[in-house]
PASE-336784 format. One record per residue (C-alpha): x, y, z; residue number from 1; residue in one letter. Coordinates in nm, 4 decimals. Each point is the difference from the previous one (the first is absolute). Example, Ala and Ser with C-alpha at 12.3 -4.5 7.8 and 13.67 -1.06 7.14 Angstrom:
residues 2
> 1.2300	-0.4500	0.7800	1	A
> 0.1370	0.3440	-0.0660	2	S
This chain:
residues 362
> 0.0000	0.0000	0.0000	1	X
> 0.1465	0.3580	-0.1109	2	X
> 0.0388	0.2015	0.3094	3	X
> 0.1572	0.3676	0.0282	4	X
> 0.2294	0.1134	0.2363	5	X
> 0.2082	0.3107	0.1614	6	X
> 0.3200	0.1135	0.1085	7	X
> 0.1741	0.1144	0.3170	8	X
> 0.3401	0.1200	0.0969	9	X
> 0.0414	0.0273	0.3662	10	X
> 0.3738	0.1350	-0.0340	11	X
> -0.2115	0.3343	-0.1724	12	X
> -0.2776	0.0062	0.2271	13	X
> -0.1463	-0.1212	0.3745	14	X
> -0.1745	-0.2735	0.0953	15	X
> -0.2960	0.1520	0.0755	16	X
> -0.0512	0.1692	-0.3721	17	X
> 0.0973	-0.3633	-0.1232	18	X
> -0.2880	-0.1482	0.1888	19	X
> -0.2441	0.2488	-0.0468	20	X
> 0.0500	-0.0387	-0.4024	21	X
> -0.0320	-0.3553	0.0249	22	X
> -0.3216	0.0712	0.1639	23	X
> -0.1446	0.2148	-0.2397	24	X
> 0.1074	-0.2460	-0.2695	25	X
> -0.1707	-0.3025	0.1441	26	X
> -0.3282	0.2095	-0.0416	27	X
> 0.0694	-0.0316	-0.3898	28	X
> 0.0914	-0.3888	-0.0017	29	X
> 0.3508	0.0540	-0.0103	30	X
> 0.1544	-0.3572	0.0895	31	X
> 0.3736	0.0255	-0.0603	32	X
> 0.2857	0.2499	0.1425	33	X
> 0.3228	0.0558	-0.1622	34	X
> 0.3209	0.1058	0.2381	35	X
> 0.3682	0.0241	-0.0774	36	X
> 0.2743	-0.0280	0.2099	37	X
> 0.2480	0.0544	-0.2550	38	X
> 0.0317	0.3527	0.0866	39	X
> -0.0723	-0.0745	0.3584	40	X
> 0.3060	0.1672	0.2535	41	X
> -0.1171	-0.1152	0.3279	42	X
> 0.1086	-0.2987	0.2099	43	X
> -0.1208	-0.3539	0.0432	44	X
> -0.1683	0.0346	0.3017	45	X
> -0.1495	0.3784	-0.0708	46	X
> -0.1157	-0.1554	-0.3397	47	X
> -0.1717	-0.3220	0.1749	48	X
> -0.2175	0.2452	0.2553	49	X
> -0.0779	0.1935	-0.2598	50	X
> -0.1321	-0.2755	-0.3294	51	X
> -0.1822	-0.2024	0.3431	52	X
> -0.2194	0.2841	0.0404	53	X
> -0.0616	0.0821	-0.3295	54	X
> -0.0591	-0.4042	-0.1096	55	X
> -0.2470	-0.0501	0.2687	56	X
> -0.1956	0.2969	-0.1148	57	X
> 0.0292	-0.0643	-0.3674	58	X
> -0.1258	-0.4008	0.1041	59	X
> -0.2488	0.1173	0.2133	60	X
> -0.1412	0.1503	-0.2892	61	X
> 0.0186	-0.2612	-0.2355	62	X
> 0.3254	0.1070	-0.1850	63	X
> 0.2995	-0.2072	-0.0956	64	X
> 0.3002	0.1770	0.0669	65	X
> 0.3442	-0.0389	-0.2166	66	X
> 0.3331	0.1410	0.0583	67	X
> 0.2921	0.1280	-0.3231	68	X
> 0.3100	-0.1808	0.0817	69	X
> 0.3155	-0.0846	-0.1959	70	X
> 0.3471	-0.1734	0.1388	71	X
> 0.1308	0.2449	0.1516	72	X
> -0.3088	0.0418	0.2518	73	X
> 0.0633	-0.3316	0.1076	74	X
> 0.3727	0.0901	0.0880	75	X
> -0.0758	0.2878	0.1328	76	X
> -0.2553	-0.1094	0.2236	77	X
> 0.1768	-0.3640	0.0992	78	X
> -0.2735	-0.2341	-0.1795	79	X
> 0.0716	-0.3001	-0.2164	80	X
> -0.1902	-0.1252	-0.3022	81	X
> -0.0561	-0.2731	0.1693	82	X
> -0.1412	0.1194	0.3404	83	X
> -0.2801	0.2436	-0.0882	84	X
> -0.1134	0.0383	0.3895	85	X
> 0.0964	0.3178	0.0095	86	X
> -0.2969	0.1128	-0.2836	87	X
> -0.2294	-0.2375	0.1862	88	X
> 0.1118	0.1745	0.3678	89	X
> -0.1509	0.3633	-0.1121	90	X
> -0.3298	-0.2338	-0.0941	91	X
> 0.0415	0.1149	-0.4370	92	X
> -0.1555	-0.2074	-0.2662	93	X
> 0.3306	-0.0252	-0.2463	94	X
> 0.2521	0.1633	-0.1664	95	X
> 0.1083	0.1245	-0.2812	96	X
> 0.3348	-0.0388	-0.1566	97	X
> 0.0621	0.3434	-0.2048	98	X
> 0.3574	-0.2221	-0.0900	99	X
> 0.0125	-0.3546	0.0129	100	X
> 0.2756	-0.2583	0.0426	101	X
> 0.0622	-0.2683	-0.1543	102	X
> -0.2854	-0.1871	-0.0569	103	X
> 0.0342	-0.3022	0.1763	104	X
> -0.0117	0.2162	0.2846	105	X
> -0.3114	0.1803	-0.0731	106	X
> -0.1560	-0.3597	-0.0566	107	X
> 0.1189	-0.1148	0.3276	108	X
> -0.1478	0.3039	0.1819	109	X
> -0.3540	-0.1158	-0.1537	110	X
> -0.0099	-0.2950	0.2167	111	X
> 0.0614	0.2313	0.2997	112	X
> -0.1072	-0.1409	0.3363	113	X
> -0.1748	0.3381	0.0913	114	X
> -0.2489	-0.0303	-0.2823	115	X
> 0.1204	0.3201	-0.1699	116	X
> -0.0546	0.1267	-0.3286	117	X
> 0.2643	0.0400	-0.2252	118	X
> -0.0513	0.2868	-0.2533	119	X
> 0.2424	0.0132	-0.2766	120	X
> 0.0385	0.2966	-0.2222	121	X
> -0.2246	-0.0616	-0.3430	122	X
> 0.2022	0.3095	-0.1944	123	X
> 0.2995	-0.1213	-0.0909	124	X
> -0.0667	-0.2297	-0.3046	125	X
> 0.3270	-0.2180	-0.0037	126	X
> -0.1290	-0.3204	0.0958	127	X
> 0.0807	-0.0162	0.3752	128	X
> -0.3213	-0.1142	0.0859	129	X
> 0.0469	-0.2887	-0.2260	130	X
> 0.2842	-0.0287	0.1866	131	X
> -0.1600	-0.0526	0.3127	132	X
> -0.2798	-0.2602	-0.1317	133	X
> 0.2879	-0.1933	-0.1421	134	X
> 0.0655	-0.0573	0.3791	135	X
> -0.3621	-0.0750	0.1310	136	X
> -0.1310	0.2277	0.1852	137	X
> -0.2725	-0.0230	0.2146	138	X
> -0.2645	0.1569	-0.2061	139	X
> -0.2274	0.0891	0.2743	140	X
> 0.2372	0.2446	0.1218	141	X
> 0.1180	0.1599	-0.3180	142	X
> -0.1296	0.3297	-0.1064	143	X
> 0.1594	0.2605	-0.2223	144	X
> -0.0289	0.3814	-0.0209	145	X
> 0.1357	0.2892	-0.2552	146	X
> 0.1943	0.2542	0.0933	147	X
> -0.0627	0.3630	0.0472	148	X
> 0.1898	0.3097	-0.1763	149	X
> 0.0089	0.2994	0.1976	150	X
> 0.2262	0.1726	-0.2934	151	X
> -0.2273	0.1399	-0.2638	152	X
> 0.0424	-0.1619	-0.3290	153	X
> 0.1551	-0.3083	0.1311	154	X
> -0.3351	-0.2134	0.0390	155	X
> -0.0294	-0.3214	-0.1867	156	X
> -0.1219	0.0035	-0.3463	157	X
> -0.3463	-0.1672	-0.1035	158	X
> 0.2477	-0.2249	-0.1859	159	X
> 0.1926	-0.1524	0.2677	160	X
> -0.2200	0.0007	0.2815	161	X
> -0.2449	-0.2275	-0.2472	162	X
> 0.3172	-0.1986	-0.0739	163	X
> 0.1057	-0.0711	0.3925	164	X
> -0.4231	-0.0773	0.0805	165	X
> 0.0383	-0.2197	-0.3085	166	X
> 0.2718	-0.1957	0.1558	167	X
> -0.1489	-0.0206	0.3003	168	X
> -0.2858	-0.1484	0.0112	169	X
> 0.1001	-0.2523	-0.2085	170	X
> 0.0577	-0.1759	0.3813	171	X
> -0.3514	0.1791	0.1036	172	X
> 0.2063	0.2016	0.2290	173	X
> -0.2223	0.3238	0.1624	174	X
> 0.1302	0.3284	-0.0880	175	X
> -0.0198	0.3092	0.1039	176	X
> 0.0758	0.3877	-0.1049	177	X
> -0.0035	0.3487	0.0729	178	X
> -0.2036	0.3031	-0.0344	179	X
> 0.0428	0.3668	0.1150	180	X
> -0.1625	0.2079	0.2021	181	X
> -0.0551	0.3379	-0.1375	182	X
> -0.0533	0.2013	0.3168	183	X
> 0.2878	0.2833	0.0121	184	X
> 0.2858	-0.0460	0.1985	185	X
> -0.0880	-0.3970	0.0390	186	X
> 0.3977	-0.2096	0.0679	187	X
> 0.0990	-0.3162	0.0134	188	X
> 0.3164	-0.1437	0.1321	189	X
> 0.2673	0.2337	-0.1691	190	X
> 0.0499	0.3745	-0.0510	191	X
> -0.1746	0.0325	-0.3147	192	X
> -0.3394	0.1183	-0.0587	193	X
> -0.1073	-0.0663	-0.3537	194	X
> -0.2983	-0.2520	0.0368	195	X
> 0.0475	-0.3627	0.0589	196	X
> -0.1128	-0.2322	-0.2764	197	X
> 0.1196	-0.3208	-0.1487	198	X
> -0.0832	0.0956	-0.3646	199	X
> 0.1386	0.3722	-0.1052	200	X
> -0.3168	0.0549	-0.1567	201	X
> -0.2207	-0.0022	0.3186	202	X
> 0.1982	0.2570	0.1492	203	X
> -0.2065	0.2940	-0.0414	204	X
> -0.3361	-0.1784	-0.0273	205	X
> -0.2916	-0.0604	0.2283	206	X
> 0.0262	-0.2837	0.1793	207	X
> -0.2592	-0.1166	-0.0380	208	X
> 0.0915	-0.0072	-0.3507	209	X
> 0.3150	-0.1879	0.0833	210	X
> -0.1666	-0.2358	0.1595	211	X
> -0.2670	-0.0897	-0.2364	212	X
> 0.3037	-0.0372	-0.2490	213	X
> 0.1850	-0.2917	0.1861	214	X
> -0.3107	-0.1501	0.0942	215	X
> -0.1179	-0.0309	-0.3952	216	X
> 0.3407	-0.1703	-0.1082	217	X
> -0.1501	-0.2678	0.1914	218	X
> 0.3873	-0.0348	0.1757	219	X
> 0.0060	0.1368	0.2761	220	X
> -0.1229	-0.1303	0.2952	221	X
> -0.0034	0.2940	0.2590	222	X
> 0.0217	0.3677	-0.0222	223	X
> 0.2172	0.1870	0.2813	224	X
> 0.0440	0.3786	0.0432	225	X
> 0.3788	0.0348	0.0035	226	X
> -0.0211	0.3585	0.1316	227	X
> -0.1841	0.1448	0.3467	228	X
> -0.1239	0.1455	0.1113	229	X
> -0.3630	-0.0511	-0.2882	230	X
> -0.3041	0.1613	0.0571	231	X
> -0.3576	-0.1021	0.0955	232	X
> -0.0696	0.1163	-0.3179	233	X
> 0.2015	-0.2497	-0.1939	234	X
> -0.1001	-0.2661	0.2399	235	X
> -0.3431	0.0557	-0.1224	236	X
> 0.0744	-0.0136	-0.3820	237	X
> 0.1669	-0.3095	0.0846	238	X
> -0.2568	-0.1875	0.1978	239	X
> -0.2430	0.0452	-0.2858	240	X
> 0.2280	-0.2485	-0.2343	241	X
> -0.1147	-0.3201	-0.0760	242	X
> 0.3473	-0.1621	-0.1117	243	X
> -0.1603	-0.2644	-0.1966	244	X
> -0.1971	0.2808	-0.2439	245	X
> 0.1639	0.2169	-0.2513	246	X
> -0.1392	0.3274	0.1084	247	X
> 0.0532	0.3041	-0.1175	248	X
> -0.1600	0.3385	0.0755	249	X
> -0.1699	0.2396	-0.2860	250	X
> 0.0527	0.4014	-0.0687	251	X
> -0.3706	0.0796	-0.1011	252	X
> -0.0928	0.1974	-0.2726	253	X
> -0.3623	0.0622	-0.0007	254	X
> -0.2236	-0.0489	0.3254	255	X
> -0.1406	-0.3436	0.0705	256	X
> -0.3504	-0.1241	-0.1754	257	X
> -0.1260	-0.2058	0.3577	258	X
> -0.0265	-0.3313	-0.2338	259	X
> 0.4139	0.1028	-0.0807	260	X
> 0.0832	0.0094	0.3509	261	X
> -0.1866	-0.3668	0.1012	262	X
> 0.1879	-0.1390	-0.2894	263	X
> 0.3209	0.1360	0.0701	264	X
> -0.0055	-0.0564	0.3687	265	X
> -0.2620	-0.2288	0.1097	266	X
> 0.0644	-0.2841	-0.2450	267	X
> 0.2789	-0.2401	-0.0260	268	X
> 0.2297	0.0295	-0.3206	269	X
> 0.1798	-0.3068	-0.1524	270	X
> 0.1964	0.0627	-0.3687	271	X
> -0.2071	-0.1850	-0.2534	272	X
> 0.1859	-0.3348	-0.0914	273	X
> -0.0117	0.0734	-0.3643	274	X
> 0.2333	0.3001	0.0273	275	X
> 0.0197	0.2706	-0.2681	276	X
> 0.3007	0.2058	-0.0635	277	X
> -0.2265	0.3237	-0.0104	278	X
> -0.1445	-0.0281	0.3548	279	X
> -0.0490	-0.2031	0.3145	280	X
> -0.3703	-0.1108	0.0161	281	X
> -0.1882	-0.0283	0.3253	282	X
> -0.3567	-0.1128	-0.1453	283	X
> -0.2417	-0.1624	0.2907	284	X
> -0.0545	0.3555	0.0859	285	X
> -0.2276	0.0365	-0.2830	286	X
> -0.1862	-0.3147	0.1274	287	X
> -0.0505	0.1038	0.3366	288	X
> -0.0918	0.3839	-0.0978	289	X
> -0.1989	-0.0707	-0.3309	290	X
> -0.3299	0.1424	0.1379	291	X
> 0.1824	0.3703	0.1105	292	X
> 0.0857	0.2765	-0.2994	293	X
> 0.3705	0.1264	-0.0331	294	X
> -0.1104	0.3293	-0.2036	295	X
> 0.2869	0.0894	-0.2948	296	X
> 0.2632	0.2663	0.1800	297	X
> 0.3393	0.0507	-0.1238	298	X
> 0.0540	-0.2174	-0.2828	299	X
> 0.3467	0.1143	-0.1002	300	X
> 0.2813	-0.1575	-0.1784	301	X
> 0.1526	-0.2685	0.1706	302	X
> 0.3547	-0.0653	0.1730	303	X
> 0.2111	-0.2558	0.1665	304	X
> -0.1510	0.0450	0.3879	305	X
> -0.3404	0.1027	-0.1004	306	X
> -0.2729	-0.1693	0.2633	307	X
> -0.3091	0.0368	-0.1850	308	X
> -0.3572	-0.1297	0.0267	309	X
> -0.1649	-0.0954	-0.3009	310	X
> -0.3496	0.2011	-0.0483	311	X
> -0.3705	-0.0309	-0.0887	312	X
> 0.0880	0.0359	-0.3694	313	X
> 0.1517	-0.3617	-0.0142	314	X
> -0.2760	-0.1448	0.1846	315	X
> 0.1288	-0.3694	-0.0156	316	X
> 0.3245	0.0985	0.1984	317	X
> -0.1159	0.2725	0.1874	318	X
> 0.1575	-0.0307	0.3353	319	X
> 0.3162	-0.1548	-0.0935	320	X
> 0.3037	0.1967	0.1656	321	X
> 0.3599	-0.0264	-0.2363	322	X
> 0.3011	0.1198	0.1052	323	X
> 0.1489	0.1120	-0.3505	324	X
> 0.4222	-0.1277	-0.0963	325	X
> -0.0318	0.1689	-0.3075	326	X
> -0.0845	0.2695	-0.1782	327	X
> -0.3242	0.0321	-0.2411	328	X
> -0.2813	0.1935	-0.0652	329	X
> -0.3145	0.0267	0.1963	330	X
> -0.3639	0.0053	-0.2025	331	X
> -0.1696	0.1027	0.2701	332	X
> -0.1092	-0.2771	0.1625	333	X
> 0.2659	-0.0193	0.2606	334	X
> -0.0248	0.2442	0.2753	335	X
> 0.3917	0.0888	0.1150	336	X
> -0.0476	0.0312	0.4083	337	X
> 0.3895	0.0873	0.0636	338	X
> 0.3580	-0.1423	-0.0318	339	X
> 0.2174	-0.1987	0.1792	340	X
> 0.2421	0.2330	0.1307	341	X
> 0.3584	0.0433	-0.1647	342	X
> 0.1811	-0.0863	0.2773	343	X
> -0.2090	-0.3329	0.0249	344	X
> 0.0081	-0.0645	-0.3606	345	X
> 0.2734	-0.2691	0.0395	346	X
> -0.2445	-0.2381	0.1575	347	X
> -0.1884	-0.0133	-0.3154	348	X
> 0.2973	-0.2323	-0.1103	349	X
> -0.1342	-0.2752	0.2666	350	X
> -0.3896	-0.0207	-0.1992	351	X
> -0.0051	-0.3090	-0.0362	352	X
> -0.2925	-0.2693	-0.1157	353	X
> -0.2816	-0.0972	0.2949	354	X
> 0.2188	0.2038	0.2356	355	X
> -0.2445	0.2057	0.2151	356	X
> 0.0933	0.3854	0.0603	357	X
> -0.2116	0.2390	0.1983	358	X
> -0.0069	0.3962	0.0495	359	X
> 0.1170	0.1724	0.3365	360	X
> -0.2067	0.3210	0.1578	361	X
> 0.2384	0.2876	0.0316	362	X
């Protein structure tokens, strides 16, 4: 099941504004927390008081709770690969390893007696995790995760990132990525405040946007916030995703006929299974509506991420809703209700036969 998730970085804040984010989170059906200690500079012990409280608050919520590590955590902090206690001591879920070993190593730690998670970075694309199944891991505790890019422009490509989830779940491995807050002066674990993303393209979009754009590549597996602190606002846009449904949201043109606005929003939309190149068809809505009029209102030309409704003048098909992938003209049976905003367009590339798709409420 897709779940979403936050981050916190106790070395930047206080305990108290950790918890009381993790609070306000839960109310949106946020079920997974990200935390580094990469950059971390305190102690062993001050870090153990400090993840305890946070854990039990994040688990007595219902979150799972994952710490960034790499080698030299482990040596700086005294733990072996092979004695994870320390992880299970401040009561986390798993860890992440931002660098790995050697792969036998990382396999090893799978089968931890502690019951850990093992999250192994999905962005690299050089076949370590095919390393690691060539050692036989314990599946059960093997997750992987992308990275984030706090440098602008240095985000993965489309290309790549669909290349490493490729990969991946050829060993049905879970995996998850990053999206970016876009509340000003949000941070993550490093001095550099440029957004948070693992794509570059994401970095300057709603995140809600972001989100519904990993979720339709029908890869990725959960959705974390890399950046904190996010607001209730984007917590909001967020709950209202159904990860299993492409959904995109509409920029109206004209105002809303009330037999355009049952279509649009009260009825479910799958893609026709007979696909056109032209449009995506969503036709039971003329079934279910074929006693109500849809008068004739802005019958323009039409474009790649029109929505329209088609009219009363085509009275066998009145009702249907497209969503139009290429260009052509319009006789004027097709009323054009809006677009699908430009920075959403790319998720017209995921349209796909019998998927369904639905429409969010701004």
């Amino acid at each position: 099941m897709a779940r979403l998730g936050i981050s916190i970085y106790p070395e930047h804040s206080t305990v108290e504004r950790d918890m009381e984010y993790i609070s306000l989170a839960a109310k949106y059906g946020i079920k997974r927390i990200f935390s580094c200690l990469l950059s971390a500079e305190k102690d062993r012990e001050d870090i153990k008081k400090e993840f305890l409280a946070l854990s039990d608050h994040a688990h007595a919520h219902g979150m799972e709770i994952i710490l960034d590590v790499a080698p030299f955590v482990f040596d700086k902090l005294g733990i072996a690969y092979n004695d994870l206690s320390f992880f299970k001591d401040i009561h986390v879920d798993g860890i992440r390893l931002d660098e790995g070993f050697d792969g036998l190593k990382e396999s090893l730690m799978t089968c931890n007696k502690e019951g850990l998670k093992i999250e192994i970075n999905a962005s690299f694309g050089n076949k370590y995790i095919a390393n690691i199944m060539s050692h036989y891991p314990n599946t059960e505790n093997l997750i992987t995760c992308h990275n984030f890019y706090p440098q602008r422009f240095s985000g993965l490509s489309q290309k790549h990132f669909d290349m490493c989830n490729e990969d991946i779940k050829k060993y049905n491995l879970k995996i998850a990525a990053f999206v970016s807050s876009q509340v000003e002066g949000s941070y993550g674990p490093w001095p550099v405040n440029e957004g948070l993303c693992t794509l570059e393209m994401h970095r300057d979009l709603p995140i809600d946007v972001q989100a519904r754009h990993l979720f339709a590549t029908r890869m990725i597996d959960d959705v974390l916030i890399a950046n904190c602190y996010a607001s209730e606002e984007e917590f909001k846009a967020l709950s209202q995703i159904n990860p299993g449904i492409l959904t995109f949201s509409i920029d109206f043109e004209k105002e809303l006929h009330e037999t355009e606005e049952k279509i649009i929003y009260e009825h479910e939309h799958f893609i026709r299974g007979d696909m056109s190149e032209y449009m995506a068809r969503s036709t039971f809505p003329r079934v279910t509506f074929k006693d109500l009029s849809v008068p004739a209102q802005n019958t323009r030309d039409l474009k790649r991420g029109d929505v329209i409704i088609i009219n009363d003048e085509y009275s066998r098909y009145k009702g249907e809703l497209h969503i139009i992938l290429k260009d052509m003209p319009n006789d004027g049976r097709k009323n054009v209700i809006g677009r699908i905003p430009e920075n959403e367009q790319m998720l017209l590339d995921y349209i796909e036969p019998w998927r369904p798709f639905a429409f969010m409420k701004k």
